[in-house]
C-alpha positions as CSV (number, residue, x, y, z in Angstrom):
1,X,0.0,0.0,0.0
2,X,1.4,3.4,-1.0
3,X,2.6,6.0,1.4
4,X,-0.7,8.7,-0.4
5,X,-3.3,5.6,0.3
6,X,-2.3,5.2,3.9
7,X,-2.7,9.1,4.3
8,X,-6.0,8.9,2.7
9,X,-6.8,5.7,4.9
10,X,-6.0,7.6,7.7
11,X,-7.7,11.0,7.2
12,X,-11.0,11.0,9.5
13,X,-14.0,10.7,7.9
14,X,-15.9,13.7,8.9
15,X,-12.4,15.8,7.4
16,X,-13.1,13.5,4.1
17,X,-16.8,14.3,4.0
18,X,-16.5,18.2,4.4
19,X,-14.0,17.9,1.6
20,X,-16.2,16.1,-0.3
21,X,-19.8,17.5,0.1
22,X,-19.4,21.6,-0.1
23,X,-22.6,21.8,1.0
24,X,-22.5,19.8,4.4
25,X,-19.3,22.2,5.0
26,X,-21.2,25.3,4.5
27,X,-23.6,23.9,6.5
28,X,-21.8,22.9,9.4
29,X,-19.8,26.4,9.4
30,X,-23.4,28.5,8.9
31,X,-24.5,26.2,12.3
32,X,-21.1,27.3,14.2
33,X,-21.4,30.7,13.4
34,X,-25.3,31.1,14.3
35,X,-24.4,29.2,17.4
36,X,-21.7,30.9,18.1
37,X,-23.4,34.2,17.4
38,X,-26.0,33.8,19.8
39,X,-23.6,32.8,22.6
40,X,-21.9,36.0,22.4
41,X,-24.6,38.7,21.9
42,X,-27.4,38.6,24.5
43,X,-29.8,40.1,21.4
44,X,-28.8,37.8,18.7
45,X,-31.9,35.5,19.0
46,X,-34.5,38.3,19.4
47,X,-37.3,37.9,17.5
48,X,-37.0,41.4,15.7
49,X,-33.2,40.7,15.0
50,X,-34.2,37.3,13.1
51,X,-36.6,39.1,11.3
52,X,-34.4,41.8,10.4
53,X,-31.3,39.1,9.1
54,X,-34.0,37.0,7.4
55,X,-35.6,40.1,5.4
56,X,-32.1,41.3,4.5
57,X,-31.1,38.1,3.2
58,X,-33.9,37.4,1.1
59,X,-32.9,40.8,-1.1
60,X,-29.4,40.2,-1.6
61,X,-30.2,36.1,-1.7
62,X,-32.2,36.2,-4.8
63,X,-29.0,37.7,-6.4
64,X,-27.0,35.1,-4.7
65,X,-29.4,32.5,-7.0
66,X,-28.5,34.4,-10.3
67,X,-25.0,34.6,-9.6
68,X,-24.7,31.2,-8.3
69,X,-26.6,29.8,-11.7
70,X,-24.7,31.8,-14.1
71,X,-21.2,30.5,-12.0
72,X,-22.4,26.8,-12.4
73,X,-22.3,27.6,-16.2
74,X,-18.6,29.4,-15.6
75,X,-20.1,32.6,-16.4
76,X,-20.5,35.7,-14.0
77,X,-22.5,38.7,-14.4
78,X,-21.4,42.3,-12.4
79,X,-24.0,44.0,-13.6
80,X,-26.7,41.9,-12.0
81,X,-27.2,44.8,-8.5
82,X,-27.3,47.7,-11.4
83,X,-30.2,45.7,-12.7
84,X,-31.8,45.2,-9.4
85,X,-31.3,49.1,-8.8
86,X,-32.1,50.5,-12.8
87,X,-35.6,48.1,-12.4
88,X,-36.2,49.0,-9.1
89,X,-35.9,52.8,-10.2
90,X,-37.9,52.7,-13.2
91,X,-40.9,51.4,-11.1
92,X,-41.0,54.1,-9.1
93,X,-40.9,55.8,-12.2
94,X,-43.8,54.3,-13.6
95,X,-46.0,54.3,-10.5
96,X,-45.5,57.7,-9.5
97,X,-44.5,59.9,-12.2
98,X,-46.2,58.0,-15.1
99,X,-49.5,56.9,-12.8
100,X,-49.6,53.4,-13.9
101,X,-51.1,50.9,-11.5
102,X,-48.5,49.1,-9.6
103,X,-49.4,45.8,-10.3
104,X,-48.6,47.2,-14.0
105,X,-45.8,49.0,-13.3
106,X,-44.0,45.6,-11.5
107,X,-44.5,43.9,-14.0
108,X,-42.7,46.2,-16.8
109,X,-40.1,46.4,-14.5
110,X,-40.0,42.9,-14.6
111,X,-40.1,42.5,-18.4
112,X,-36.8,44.8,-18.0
113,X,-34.6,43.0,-15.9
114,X,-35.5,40.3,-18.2
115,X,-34.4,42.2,-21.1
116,X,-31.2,44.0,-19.8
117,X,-30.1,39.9,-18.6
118,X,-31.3,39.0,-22.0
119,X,-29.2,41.6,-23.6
120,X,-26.3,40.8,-21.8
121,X,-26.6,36.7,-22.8
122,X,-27.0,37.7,-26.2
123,X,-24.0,39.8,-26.2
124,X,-21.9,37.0,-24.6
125,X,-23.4,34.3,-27.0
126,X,-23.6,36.1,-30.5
127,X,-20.1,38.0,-29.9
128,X,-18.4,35.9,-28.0
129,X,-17.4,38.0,-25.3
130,X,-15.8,37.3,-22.0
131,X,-18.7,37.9,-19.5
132,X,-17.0,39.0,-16.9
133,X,-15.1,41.8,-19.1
134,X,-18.6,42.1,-20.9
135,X,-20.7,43.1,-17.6
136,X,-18.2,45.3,-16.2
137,X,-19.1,47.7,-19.2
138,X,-22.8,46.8,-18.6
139,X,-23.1,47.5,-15.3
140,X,-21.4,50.9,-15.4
141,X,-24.4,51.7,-18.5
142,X,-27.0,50.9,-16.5
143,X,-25.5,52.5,-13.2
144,X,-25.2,55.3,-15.5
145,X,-29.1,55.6,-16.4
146,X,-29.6,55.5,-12.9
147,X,-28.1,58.4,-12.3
148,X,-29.3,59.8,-15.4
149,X,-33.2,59.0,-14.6
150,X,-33.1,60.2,-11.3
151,X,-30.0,62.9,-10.6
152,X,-29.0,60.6,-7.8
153,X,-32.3,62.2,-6.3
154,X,-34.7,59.3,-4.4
155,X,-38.0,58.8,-6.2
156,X,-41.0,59.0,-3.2
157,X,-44.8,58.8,-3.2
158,X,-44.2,55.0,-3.7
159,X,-47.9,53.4,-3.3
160,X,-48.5,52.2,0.7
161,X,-50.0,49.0,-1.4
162,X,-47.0,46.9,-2.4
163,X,-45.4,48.0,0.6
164,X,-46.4,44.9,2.1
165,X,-44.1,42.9,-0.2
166,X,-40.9,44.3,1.3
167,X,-41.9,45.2,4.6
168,X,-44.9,42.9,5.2
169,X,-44.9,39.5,7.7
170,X,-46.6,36.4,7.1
171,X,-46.7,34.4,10.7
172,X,-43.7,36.4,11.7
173,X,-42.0,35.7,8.4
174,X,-40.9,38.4,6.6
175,X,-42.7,38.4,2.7
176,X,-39.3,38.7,1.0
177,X,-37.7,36.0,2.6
178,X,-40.7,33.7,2.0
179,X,-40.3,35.1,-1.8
180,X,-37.0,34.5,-1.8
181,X,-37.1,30.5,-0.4
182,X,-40.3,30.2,-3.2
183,X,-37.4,30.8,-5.9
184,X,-35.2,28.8,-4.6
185,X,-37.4,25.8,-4.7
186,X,-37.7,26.7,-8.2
187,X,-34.5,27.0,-9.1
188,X,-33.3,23.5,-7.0
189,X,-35.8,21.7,-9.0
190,X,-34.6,23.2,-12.2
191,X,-31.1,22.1,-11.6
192,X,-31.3,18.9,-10.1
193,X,-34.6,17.4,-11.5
194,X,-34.6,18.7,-14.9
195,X,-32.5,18.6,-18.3
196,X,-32.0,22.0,-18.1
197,X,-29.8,21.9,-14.8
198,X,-28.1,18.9,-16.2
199,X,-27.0,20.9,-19.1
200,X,-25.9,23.7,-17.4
201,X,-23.7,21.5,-15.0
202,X,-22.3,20.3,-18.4
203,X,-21.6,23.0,-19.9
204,X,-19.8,24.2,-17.0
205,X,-17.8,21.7,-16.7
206,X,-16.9,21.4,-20.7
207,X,-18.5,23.1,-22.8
208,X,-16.9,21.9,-25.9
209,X,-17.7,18.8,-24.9
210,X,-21.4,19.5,-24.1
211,X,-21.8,20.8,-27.9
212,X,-20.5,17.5,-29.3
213,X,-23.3,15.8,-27.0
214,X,-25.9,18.2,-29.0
215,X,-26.5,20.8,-26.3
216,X,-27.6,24.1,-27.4
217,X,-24.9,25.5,-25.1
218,X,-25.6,29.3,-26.4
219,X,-29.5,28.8,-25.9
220,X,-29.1,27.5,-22.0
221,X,-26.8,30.4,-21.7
222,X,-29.1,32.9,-23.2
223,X,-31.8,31.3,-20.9
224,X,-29.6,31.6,-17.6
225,X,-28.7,35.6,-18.0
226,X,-32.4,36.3,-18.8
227,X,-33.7,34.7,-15.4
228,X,-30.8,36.1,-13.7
229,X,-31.7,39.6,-15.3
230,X,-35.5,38.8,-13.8
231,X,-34.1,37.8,-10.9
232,X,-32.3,41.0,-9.7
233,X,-35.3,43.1,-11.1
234,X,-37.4,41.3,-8.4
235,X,-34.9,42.0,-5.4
236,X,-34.7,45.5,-6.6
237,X,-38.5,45.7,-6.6
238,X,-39.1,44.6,-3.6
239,X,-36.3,46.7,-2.0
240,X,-38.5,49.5,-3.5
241,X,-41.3,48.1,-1.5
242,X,-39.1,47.4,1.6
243,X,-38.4,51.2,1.9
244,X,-41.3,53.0,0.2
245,X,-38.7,54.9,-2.3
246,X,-36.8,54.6,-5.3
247,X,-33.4,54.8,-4.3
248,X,-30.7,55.3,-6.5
249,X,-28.2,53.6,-4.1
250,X,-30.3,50.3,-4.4
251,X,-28.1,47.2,-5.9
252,X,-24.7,49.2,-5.2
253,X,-23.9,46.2,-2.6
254,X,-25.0,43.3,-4.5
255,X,-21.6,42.6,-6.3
256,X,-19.4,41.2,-4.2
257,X,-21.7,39.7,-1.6
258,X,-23.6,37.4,-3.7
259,X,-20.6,35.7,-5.6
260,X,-18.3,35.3,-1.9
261,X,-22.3,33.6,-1.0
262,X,-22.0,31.3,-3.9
263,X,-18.0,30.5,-3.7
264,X,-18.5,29.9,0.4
265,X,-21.3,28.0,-0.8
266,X,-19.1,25.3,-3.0
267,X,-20.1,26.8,-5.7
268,X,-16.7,26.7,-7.9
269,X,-15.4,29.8,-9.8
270,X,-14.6,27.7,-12.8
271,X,-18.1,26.3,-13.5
272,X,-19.8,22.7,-13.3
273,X,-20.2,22.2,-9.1
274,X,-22.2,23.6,-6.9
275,X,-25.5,24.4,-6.2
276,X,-28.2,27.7,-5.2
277,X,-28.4,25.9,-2.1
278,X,-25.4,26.1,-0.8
279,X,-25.1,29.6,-2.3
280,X,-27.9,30.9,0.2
281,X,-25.7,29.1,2.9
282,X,-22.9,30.7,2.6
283,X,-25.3,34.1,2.0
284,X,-26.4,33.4,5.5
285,X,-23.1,32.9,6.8
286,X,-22.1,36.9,5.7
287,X,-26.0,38.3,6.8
288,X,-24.6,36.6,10.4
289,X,-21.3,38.1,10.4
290,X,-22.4,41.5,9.1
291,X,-25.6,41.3,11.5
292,X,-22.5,40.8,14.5
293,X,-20.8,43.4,13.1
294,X,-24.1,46.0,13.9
295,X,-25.0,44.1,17.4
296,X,-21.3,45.1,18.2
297,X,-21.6,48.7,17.3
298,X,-18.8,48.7,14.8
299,X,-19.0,51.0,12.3
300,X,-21.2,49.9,9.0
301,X,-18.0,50.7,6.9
302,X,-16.5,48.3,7.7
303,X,-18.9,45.7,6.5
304,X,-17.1,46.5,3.0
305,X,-13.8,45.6,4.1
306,X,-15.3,42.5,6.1
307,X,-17.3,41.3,2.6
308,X,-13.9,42.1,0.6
309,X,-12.2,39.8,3.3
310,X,-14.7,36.9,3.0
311,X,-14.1,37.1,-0.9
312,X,-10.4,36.5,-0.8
313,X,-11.0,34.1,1.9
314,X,-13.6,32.2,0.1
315,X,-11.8,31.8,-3.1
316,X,-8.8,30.8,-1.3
317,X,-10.3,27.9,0.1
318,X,-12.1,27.1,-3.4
319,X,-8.8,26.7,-4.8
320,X,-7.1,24.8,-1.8
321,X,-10.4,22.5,-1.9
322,X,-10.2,21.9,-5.3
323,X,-6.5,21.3,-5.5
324,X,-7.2,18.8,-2.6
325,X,-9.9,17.0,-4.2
326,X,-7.8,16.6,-7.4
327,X,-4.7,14.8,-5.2
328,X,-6.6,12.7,-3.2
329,X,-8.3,11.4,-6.9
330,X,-5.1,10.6,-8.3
């Protein structure tokens, strides 16, 4: 018996399965921290401070879904919290300076996320652009029109009706979160119980390779930045809705958040593993720490360098995972 097979004999099992399974080690670290969490801060388990990490969660977790998608495909999209922000904007827009009906006005809001992510698929399909070069550009046009729209001025008179979908409770769970966990249902049983997630777990993991199998690789990719469009266009409505403005500032912070959440989640930076899952795990596990970080009076500035941290950290141990993963199968 080689020297490698005895090490591997010898490593314990629960080190082997945490290795193994990304999800049962975000799991077990999102556990620790809660627990830990409430041990050292008398107000952690409050019932107004769950509700409070469970409704900020469920904004920046529906980005965490489109991110975590498009990664499983080896793209990535920056320009996903300009969407959430240019949608959530031009709702406002619509409802109070155009008069539409809400319900009307949400739903063409809607229509554009879904055509700004369907504009950035087709620009990464048809031209064959990088899309994290790609969406750098994009997301610094539609930050722009922002800006442009409303002179970096807050749109208010926002209807008291759909207020209820960001700041409403439903048995003492906030609306947005229970929004939020309805799409992730949806997207779990897209990508584990239909073709479509097994293509896009192909393509991630070779996508020459999925074209010589017959898979419209372009079309799934198309498909995947449309819904992620869709997706950020509903977190930015229903921040709208959570603080009964437009505000121009909405989606600045869902860049780097969401892809650390998918990357702590297992989800790997180079496509094919991983799962939305485990990306709302490992979105948890920041809402926690940043939720500590307010508990504990520090300043709110420093949740920037505390998300920037979690980044570096994160894709460190992606690549120290992965690395392992590939020894211990040779």
């Amino acid at each position: 018996m080689s020297t490698e097979h005895s090490a591997q004999t010898r490593r314990p099992p629960a080190l082997t399965l945490l290795m193994r399974n990304p999800l049962a080690g975000v799991f077990v670290a999102l556990v620790a921290i809660f627990a830990i969490s409430a041990v050292i801060s008398p107000y952690f388990l409050s019932g107004y401070n769950m509700s409070v990490i469970a409704r900020g969660l469920a904004f920046v977790g529906l980005v965490t879904i489109a991110q975590s998608s498009l990664m499983i495909l080896g793209e990535l999209d920056l320009s996903l919290g300009t969407i959430g922000g240019l949608c959530g904007v031009v709702s406002g827009m619509l409802m109070v300076q155009a008069g539409l009906p809400a319900p009307m006005a949400l739903i063409l809001a809607l229509c554009l996320g879904l055509a700004l992510g369907f504009l950035n698929g087709l620009l990464v399909t048809v031209l064959g652009l990088h899309s994290l070069v790609l969406t750098i550009g994009t997301a610094g046009i539609y930050g722009g029109a922002i800006l442009v729209l409303t002179k970096g001025v807050a749109i208010t008179g926002i209807p008291a009706g759909i207020q209820f979908l960001g700041r409403g409770d439903v048995l003492g769970v906030p609306v947005p979160f229970l929004i939020m966990l309805a799409v992730l249902a949806i997207a779990l049983f897209l990508s584990l119980k239909t073709p479509m997630g097994r293509y896009m777990y192909a393509i991630g993991n070779n996508p020459a390779a999925a074209r010589m199998l017959g898979i419209r690789v372009d079309r799934i990719r198309l498909l995947v930045f449309t819904l992620a469009g869709m997706l950020s266009a509903l977190a930015g409505l229903l921040m709208v809705a959570r603080l009964g403005t437009a505000q121009p500032s909405i989606g600045q912070t869902w860049v780097l958040a969401p892809i650390a959440a998918a990357v702590i989640g297992g989800v790997a930076t180079t496509g094919g593993v991983g799962s939305p899952l485990g990306a709302i795990f490992g979105a948890g596990i920041i809402a926690i720490i940043e939720n500590i970080i307010v508990l504990f009076g520090v300043s709110p500035y420093w949740q920037g360098v505390v998300s920037g941290v979690i980044v570096v950290l994160a894709i460190s141990f992606d690549a120290l995972s992965r690395r392992y993963l590939r020894r211990d199968g040779a």
